[in-house]
ZAKERO-573879 format. One record per residue (C-alpha): z, x, y. Coordinates in Angstrom, 2 decimals. Each point is the difference from the previous one (the first is absolute). Example, Ala and Ser with C-alpha at 12.3 -4.5 7.8 and 13.67 -1.06 7.14 Angstrom:
2
+---------+---------+---------+
!      zz !      xx !      yy !
+---------+---------+---------+
!    7.80 !   12.30 !   -4.50 !
!   -0.66 !    1.37 !    3.44 !
+---------+---------+---------+
This chain:
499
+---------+---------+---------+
!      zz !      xx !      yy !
+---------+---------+---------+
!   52.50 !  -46.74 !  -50.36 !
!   -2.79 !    0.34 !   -2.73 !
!   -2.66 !   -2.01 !    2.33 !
!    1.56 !    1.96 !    3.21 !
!   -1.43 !    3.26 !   -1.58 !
!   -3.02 !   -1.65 !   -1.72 !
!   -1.07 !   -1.22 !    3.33 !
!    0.09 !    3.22 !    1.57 !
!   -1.53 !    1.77 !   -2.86 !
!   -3.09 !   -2.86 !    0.72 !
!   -0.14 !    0.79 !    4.02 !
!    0.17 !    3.54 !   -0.03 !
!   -3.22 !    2.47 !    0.22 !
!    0.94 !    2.59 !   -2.32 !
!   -0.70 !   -0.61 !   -4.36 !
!    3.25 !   -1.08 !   -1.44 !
!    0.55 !   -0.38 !   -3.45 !
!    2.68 !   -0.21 !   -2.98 !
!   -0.83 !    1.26 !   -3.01 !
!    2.37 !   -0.43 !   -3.31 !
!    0.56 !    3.79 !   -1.05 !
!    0.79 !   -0.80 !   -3.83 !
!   -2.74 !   -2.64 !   -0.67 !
!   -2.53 !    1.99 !    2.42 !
!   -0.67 !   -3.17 !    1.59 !
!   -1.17 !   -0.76 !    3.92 !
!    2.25 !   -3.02 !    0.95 !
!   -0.86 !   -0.28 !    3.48 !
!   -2.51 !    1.24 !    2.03 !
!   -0.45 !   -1.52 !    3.67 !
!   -3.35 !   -1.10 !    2.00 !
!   -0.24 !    3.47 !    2.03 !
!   -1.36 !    1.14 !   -3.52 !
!   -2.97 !   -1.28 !    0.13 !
!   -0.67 !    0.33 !    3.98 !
!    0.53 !    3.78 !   -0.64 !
!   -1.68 !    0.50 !   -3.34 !
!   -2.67 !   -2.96 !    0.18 !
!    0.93 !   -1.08 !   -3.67 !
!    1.85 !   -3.38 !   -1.24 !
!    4.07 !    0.18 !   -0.53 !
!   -1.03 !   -1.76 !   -3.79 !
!   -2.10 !    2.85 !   -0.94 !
!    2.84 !    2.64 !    1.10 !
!    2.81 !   -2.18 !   -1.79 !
!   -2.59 !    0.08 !   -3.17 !
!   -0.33 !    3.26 !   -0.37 !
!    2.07 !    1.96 !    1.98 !
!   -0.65 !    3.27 !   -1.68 !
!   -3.23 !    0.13 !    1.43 !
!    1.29 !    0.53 !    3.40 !
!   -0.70 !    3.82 !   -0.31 !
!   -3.75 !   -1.11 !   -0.38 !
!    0.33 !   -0.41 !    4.05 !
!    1.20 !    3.38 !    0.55 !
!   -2.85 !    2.34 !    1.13 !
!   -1.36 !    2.04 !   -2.79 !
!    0.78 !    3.09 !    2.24 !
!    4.01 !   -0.90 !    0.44 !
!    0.15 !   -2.06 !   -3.72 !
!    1.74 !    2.72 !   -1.85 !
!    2.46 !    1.20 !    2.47 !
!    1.15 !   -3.34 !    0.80 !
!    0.36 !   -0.94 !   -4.10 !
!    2.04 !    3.03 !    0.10 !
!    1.96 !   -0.43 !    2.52 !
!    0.92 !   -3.54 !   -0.88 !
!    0.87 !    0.33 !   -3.04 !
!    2.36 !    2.86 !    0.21 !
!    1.61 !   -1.32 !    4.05 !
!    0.13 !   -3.14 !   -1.12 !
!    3.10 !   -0.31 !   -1.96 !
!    1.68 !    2.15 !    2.78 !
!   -1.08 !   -2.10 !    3.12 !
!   -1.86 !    2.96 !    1.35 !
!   -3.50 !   -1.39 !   -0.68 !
!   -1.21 !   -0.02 !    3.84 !
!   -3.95 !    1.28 !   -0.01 !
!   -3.28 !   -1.03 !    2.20 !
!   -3.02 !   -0.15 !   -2.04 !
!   -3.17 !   -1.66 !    0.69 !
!   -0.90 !   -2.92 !   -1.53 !
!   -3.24 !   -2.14 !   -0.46 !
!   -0.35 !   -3.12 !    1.14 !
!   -2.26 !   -2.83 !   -2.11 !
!   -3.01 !    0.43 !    2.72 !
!   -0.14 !    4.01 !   -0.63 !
!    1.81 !    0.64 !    3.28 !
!    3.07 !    2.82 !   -0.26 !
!    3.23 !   -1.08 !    1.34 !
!    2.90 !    2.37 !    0.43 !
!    3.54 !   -1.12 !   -1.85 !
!    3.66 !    1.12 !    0.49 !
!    1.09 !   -1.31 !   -2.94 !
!    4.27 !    0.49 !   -1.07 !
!    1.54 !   -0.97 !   -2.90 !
!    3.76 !   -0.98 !   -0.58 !
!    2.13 !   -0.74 !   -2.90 !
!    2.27 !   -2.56 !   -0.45 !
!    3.00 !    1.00 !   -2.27 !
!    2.71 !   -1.81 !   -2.01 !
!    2.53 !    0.90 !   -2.56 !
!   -3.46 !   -0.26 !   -2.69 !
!   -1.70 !    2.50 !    2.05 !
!   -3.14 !   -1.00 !    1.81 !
!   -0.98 !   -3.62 !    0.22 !
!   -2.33 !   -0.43 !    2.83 !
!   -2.63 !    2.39 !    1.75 !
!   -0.51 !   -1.12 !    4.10 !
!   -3.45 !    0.97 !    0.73 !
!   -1.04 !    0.54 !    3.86 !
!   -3.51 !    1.28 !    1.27 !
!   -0.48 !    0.32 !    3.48 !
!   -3.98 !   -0.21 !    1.60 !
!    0.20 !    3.45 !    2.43 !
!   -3.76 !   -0.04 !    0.01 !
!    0.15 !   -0.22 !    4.08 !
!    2.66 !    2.78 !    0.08 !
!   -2.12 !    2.31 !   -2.24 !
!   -3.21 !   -0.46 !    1.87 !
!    2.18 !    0.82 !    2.87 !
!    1.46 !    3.03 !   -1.44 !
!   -3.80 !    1.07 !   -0.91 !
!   -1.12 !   -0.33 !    3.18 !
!    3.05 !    1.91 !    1.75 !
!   -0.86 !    2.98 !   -2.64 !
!   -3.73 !   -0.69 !    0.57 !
!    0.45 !    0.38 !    3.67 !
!    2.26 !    2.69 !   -0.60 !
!   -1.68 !    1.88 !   -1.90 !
!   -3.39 !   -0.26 !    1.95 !
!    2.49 !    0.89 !    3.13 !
!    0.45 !    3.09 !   -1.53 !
!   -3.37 !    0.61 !   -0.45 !
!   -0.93 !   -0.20 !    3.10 !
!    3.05 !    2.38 !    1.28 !
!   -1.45 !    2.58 !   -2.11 !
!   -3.53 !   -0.66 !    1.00 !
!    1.39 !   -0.09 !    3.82 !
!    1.84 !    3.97 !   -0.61 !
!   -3.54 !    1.21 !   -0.90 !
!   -0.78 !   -0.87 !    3.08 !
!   -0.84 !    2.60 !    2.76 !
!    1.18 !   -2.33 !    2.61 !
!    3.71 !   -0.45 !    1.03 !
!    0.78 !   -4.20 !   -1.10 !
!    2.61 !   -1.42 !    1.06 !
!    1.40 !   -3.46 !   -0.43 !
!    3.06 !   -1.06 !    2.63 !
!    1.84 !   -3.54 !    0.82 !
!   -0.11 !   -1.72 !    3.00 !
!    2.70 !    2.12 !    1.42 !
!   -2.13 !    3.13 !   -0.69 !
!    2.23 !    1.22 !   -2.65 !
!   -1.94 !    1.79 !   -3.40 !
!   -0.34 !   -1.51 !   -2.88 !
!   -2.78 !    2.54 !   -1.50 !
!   -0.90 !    3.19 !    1.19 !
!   -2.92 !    1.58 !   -2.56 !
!   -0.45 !    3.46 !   -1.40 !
!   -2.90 !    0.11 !    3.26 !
!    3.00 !   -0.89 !    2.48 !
!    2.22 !    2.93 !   -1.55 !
!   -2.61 !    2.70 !    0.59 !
!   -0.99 !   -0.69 !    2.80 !
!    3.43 !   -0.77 !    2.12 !
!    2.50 !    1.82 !   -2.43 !
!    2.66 !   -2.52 !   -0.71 !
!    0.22 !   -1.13 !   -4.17 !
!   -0.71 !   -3.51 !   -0.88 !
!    4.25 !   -0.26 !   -0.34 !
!    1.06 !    1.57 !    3.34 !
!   -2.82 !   -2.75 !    1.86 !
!    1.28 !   -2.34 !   -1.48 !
!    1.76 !   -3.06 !    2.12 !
!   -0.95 !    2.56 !    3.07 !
!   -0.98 !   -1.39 !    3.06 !
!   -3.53 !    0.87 !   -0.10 !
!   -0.71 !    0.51 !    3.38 !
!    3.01 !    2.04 !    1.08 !
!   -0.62 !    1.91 !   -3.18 !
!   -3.43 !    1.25 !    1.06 !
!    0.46 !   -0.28 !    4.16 !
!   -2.51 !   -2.49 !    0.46 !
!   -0.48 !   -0.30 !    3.85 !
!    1.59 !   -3.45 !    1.20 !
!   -3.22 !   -0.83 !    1.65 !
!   -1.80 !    0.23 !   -3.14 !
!    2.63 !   -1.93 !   -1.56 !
!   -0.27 !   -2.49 !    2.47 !
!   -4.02 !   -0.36 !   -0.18 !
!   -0.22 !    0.13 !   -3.98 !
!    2.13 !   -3.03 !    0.10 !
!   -1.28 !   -2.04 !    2.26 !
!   -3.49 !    0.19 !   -2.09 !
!    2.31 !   -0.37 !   -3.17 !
!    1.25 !   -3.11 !    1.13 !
!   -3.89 !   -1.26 !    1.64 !
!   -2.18 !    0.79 !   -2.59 !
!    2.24 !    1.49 !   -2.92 !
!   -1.59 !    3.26 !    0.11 !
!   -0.49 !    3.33 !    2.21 !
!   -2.17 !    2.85 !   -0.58 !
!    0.57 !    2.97 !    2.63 !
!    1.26 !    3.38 !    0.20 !
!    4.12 !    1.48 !    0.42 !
!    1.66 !    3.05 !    0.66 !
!    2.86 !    0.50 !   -2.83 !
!    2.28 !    2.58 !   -0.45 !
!    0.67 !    1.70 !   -3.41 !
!    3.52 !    0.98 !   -1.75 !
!   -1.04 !    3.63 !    1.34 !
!   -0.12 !   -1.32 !    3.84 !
!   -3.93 !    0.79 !   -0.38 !
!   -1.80 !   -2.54 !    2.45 !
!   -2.91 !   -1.52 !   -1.85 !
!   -2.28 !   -2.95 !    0.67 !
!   -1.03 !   -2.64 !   -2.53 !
!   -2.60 !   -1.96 !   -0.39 !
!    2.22 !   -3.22 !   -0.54 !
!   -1.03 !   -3.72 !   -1.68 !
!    2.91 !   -3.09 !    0.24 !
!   -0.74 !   -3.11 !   -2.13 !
!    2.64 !   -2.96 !    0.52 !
!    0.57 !   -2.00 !   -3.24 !
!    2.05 !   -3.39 !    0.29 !
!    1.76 !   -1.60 !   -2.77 !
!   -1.21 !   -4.09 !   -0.44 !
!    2.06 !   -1.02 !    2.28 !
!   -1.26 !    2.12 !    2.83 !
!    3.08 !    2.46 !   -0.12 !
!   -0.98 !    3.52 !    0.84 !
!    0.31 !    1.12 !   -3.70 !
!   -0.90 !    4.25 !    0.34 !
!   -2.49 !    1.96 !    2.30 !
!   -2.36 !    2.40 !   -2.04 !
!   -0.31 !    3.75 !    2.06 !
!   -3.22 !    2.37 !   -1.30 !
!    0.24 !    2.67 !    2.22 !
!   -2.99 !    3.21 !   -0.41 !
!    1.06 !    3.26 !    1.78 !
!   -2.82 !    1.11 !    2.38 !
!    1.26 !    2.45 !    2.03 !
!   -2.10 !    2.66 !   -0.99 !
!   -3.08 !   -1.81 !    0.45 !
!    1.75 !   -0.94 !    3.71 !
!    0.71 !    3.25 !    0.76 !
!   -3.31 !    0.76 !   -0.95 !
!   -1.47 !   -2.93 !    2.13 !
!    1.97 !    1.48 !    2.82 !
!   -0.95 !    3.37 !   -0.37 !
!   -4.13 !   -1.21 !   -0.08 !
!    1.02 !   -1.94 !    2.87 !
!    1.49 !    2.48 !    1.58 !
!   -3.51 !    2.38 !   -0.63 !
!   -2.44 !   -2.60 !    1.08 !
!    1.37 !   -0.70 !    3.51 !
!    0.51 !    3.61 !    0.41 !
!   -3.53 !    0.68 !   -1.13 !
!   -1.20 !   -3.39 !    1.79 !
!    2.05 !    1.75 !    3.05 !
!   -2.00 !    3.63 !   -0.71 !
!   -2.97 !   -2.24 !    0.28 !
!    0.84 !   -1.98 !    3.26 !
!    0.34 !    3.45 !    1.32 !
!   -3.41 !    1.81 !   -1.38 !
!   -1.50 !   -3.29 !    1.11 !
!    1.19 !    0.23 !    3.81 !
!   -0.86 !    3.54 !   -0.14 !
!   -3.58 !   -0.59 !   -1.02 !
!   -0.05 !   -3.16 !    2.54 !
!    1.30 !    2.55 !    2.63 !
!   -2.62 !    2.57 !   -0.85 !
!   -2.62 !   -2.59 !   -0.07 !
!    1.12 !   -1.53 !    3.36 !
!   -0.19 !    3.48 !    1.19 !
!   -3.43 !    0.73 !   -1.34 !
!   -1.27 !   -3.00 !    1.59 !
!    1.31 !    0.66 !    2.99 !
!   -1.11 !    4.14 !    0.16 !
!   -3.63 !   -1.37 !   -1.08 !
!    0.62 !   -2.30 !    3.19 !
!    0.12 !    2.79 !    1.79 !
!   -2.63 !    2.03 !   -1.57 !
!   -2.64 !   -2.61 !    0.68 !
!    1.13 !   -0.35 !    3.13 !
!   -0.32 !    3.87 !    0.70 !
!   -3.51 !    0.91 !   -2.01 !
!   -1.20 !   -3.55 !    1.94 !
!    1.26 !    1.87 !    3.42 !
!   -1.96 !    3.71 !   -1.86 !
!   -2.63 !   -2.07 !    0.03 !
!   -0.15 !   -2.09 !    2.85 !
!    0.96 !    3.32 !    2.34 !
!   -1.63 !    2.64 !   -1.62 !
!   -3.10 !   -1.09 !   -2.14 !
!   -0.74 !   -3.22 !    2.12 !
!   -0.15 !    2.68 !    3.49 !
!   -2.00 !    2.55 !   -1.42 !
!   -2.36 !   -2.45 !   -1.85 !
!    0.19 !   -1.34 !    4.07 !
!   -0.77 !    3.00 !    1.06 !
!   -2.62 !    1.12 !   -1.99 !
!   -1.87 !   -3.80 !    0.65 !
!    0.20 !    0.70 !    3.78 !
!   -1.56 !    3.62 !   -0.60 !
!   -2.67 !   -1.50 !   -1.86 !
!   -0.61 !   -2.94 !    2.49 !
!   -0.14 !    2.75 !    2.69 !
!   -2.47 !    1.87 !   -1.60 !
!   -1.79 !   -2.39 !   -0.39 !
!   -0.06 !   -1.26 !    3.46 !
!   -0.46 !    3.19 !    1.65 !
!   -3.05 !    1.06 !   -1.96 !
!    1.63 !    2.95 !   -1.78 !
!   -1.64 !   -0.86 !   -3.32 !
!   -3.35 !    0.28 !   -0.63 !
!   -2.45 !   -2.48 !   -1.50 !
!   -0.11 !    1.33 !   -3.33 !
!    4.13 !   -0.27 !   -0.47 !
!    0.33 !   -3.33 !    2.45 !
!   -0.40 !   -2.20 !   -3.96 !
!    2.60 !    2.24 !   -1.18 !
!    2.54 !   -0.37 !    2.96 !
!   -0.15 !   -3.50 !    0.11 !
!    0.45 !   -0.20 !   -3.87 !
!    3.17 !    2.27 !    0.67 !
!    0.99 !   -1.90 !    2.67 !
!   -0.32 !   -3.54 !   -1.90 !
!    1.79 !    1.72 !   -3.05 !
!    3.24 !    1.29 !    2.45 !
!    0.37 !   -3.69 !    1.37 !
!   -0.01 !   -1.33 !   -3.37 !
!    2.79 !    2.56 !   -1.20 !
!    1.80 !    0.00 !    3.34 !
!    0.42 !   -4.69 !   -0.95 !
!    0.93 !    1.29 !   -3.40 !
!    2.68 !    1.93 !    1.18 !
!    0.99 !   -2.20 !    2.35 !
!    0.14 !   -3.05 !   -2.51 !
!    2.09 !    2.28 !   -2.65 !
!    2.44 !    1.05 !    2.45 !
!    0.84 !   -3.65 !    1.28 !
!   -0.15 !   -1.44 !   -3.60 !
!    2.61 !    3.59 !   -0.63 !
!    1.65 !   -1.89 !    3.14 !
!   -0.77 !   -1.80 !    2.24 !
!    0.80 !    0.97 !    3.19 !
!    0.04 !   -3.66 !    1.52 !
!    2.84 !   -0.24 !   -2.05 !
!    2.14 !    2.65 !    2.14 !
!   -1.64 !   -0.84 !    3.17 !
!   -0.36 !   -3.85 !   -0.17 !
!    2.04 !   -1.22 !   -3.09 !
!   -0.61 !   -1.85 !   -3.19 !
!   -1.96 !   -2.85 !    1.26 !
!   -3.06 !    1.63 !    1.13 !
!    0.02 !    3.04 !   -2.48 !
!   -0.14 !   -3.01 !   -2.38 !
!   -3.07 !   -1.64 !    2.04 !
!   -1.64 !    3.14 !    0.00 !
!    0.15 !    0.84 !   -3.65 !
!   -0.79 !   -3.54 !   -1.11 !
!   -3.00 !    0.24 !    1.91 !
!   -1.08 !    3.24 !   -0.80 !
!    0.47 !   -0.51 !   -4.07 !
!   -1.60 !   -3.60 !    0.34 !
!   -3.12 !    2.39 !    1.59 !
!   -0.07 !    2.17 !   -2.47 !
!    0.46 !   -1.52 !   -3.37 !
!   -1.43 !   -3.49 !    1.15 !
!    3.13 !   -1.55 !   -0.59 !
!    0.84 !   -3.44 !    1.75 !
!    3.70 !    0.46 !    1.25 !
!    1.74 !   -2.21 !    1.80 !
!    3.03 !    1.02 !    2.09 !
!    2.60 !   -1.88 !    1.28 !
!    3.49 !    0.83 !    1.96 !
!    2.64 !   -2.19 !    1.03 !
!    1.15 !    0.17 !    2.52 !
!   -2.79 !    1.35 !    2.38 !
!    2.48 !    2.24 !    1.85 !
!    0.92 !    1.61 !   -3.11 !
!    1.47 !    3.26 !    1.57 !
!    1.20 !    3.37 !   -0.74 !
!    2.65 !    1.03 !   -3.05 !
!    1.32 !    3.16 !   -1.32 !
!   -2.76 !    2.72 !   -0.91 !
!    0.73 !   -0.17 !   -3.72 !
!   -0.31 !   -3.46 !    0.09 !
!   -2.59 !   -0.51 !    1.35 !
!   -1.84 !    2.71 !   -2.02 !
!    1.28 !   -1.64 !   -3.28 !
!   -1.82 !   -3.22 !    1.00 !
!   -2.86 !    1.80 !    0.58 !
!   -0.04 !    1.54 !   -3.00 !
!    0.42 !   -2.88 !   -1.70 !
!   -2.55 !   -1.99 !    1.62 !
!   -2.34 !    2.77 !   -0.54 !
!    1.23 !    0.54 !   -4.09 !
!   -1.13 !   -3.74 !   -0.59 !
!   -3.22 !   -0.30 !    2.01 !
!   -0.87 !    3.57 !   -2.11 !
!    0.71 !   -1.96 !   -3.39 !
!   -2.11 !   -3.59 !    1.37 !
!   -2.72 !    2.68 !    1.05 !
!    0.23 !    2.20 !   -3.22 !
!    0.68 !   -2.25 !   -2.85 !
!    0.90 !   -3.50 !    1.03 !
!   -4.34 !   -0.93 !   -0.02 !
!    1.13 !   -2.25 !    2.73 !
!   -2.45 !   -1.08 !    3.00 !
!    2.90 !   -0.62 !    2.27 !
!    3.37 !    0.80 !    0.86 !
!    2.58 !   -1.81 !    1.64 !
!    3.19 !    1.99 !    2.19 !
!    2.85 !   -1.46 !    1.72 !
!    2.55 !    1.57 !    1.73 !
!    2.91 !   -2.07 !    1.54 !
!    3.87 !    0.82 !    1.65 !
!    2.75 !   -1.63 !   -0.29 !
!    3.41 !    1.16 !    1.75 !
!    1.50 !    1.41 !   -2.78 !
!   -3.37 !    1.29 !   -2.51 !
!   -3.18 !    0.94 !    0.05 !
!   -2.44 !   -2.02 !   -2.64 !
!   -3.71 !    1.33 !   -1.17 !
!   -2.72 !   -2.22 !   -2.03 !
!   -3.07 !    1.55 !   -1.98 !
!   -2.12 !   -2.89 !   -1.08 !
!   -3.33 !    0.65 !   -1.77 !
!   -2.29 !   -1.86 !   -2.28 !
!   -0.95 !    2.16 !   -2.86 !
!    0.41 !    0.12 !   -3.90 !
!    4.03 !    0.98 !    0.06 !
!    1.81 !    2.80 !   -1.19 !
!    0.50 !   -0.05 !   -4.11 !
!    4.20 !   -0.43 !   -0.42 !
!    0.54 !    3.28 !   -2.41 !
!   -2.52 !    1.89 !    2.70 !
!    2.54 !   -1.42 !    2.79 !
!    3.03 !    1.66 !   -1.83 !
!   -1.69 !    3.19 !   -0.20 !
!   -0.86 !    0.25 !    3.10 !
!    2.91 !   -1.19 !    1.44 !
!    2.05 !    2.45 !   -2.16 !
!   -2.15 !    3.20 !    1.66 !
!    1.98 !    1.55 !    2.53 !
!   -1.86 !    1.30 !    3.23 !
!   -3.05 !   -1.39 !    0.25 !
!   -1.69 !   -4.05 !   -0.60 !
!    2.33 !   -2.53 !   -0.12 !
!    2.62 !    2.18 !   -1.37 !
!   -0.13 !    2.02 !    3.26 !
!   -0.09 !   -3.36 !    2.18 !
!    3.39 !   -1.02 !   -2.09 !
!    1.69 !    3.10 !    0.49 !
!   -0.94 !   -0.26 !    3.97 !
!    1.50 !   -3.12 !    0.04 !
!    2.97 !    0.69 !   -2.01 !
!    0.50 !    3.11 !    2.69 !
!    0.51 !   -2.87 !    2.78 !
!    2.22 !   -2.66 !   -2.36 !
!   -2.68 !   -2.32 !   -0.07 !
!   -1.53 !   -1.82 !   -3.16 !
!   -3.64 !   -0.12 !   -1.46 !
!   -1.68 !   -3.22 !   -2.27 !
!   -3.40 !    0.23 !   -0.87 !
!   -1.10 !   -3.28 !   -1.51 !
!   -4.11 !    0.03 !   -2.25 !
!   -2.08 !   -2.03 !   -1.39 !
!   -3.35 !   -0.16 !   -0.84 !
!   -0.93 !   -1.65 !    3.17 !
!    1.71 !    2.98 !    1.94 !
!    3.05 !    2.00 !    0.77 !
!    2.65 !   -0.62 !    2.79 !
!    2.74 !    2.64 !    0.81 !
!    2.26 !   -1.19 !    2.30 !
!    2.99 !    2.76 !    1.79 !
!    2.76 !   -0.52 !    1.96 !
!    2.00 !    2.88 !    1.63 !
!    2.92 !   -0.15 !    2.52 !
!   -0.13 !    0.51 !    3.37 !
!    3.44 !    1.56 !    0.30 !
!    1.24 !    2.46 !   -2.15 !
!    1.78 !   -0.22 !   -3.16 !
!    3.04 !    1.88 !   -0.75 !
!   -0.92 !    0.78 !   -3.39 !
!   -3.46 !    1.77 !    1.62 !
!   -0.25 !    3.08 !    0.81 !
!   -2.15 !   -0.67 !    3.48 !
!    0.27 !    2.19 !    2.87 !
!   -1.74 !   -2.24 !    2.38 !
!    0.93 !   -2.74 !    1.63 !
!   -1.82 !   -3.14 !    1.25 !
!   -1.20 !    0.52 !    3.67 !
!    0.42 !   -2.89 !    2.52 !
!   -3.52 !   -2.28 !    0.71 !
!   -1.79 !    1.25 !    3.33 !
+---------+---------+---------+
């Protein structure tokens, strides 16, 4: 039976060892001792007493204490730190037991058990713990609500953030399904998982509803943490209340289309108005060229056939015959004047004949004038007849661009082409001169009425568009306008039939 136990005592991992209570003499000690302590059994069986050497210096006097007064009792059962021979700390159980006889106390049964890896453990818990705490109490500073919740969306945290701002304590959240708790849409539910489960996080916004029944909305942030074995372990909720600065987004929202709608409508008013002054100084061309053409261009007639009369019937004497003639030579120049004003005003070939030869005519009279080399061309030859205002607006426009070639372009030639299709009429300026400077190009595009401006607003009038394309080596503007009319226009003529 002795060897039974002394072969146990050898195998087992815990310091064993018999001590003889009257002699204070170690009898035994087995081989753990000096796996735990790093120190030979022979120097422990030597001098025993010097076992208290190993105790930490910080737990020595407690332990001396302790043992000597448990002991004797069988009560001795302490863990203390003790140092190993490399300088490394090892924690001990260590318990002490007394065996008795009718002398008293004969033997003392020594056993000290390593619980290093259990301490360390126990640290570690505390450590985390403790820094888990931390953290809690860093996380209810926080404005934001946090929330932590389990894979079936029950809480596990709910912050000091999450109580102000839905109105439930940290207690009454608790195990709550989080979702029917705050009356998360399904549909958000639904999406916020989905990404959850794709790419462990989701960063959008929800409508919640508070302990009050007030309807707020959230700025909301999911992050999906596993454990190590790829188990959903807890999903982490920051959620930021923003509905005032939605309702305020709303409300500017709200002001810009309805001042973007106050400006749709001041701008179609002005359009209208400009349409409208286009069109009345149309018409007032049109009349001072017929003033002119009717009233000025008879009597100036009139007067040039008096003279001529005069003149051949010998009514004026030698002396005023210079000064008739001069008259007479100054009347015809007037009476082409007028003329040439009131067909450039309008032309009546446009009325009589249509757009085609009013065109021919003015080409050929500015290319007389100015010097000018202008080269027309229509397609098809029989171009014929639209609606008045049509036809006017490509005259006008026609006329607008040759004035700019002639005026500013410093271009020795033009080049216009007019051409129909079945559904649009297309115009082409071409000239050759130094361009048109882009931030002079937004001005005068910009100017309402007159230039290019006035040639946009003309077009716009008929639901047609405008490009104007410059370089140095010359300017091209290019216009296409619709033959019939759109809806969106207001247009009160329509497109007569070819002859």
């Amino acid at each position: 039976m002795e060897r039974f136990f002394l072969e146990i005592a050898e195998a087992i991992d815990d310091i064993f060892c018999v001590a003889d209570a009257q002699q204070r003499k170690v009898l035994y000690v087995n081989p753990a001792y000096e796996k735990i302590s790093g120190r030979s059994r022979e120097q422990f069986l030597e001098n025993y007493k010097d076992w208290m050497e190993l105790v930490h210096p910080e737990d020595r006097q407690r332990i001396s204490e302790s043992f000597h007064v448990k002991t004797m009792e069988g009560k001795f059962d302490e863990e203390f730190r003790m140092i190993r021979s490399d300088g490394s700390v090892a924690w001990i159980r260590g318990r002490c037991y007394p065996v008795l006889s009718g002398q008293g106390v004969l033997q003392i049964i020594g056993i000290a058990q390593d619980i290093t890896g259990r301490k360390l453990a126990e640290e570690l818990a505390q450590s985390h713990s403790r820094a888990m705490e931390e953290q809690a109490q860093l996380l209810d500073l926080a404005n934001d609500a946090i929330i932590a919740r389990e894979s079936e969306s029950r809480v596990t945290f709910w912050n000091k953030g999450a109580e102000s701002l839905y109105g439930w304590t940290a207690e009454e959240a608790d195990g709550k399904n989080l979702h029917a708790l705050l009356s998360t849409p399904a549909a958000s539910v639904h999406e916020f998982r989905a990404a959850l489960l794709d790419s462990g996080e989701w960063l959008g916004e929800l409508r919640h509803k508070t302990r009050d029944g007030r309807q707020i909305i959230v700025q909301s942030r999911h992050v999906l943490q596993r454990t190590a074995g790829g188990d959903v372990a807890r999903i982490l909720e920051i959620n930021r209340d923003i509905t005032d600065s939605k309702r305020a987004e709303m409300e500017l929202l709200e002001t810009k289309q309805h001042l973007e709608h106050m400006v749709a409508q001041r701008t179609a008013a002005l359009q209208e108005l400009s349409g409208r002054l286009l069109r009345m100084q149309d018409e007032e061309r049109r009349r001072i060229a017929r003033e002119l053409h009717d009233s000025m261009g008879q009597e100036l007639s009139v007067t040039k056939m008096l003279l001529e009369s005069s003149l051949q019937r010998g009514l004026v004497n030698r002396e005023n015959e210079h000064s008739v003639v001069q008259s007479l030579e100054m009347v015809e120049n007037v009476l082409k004047q007028v003329r040439s004003l009131s067909y450039l005003l309008h032309p009546p070939l446009l009325d009589e004949m249509g757009l085609a030869p009013a065109l021919h005519w003015y080409v050929e009279g500015l290319s007389q004038r100015s010097g000018l080399k202008i080269s027309l061309t229509i397609e098809p030859r029989e171009f014929g007849r639209f609606a008045s205002e049509l036809e006017t607006a490509v005259f006008r426009i026609v006329q607008e661009c040759l004035t700019n070639v002639y005026k500013h372009a410093q271009s020795p030639t033009a080049q216009v082409r007019l051409s129909q299709s079945e559904s649009h009429v297309r115009i082409m300026v071409e000239d050759a001169g130094k361009g048109i400077p882009e931030d002079k190009l937004e001005k005068m595009s910009a100017t309402i009425g007159v230039g290019i401006g006035g040639m946009r607003e003309r077009v716009r009038q008929f639901g047609g568009e405008v490009q104007i394309f410059s370089t140095p080596a010359g300017t091209t503007v290019e216009v296409t306008l619709p033959l019939r009319r759109n809806p969106d226009i207001n247009q009160s003529s329509a497109l007569r039939s070819t002859a």
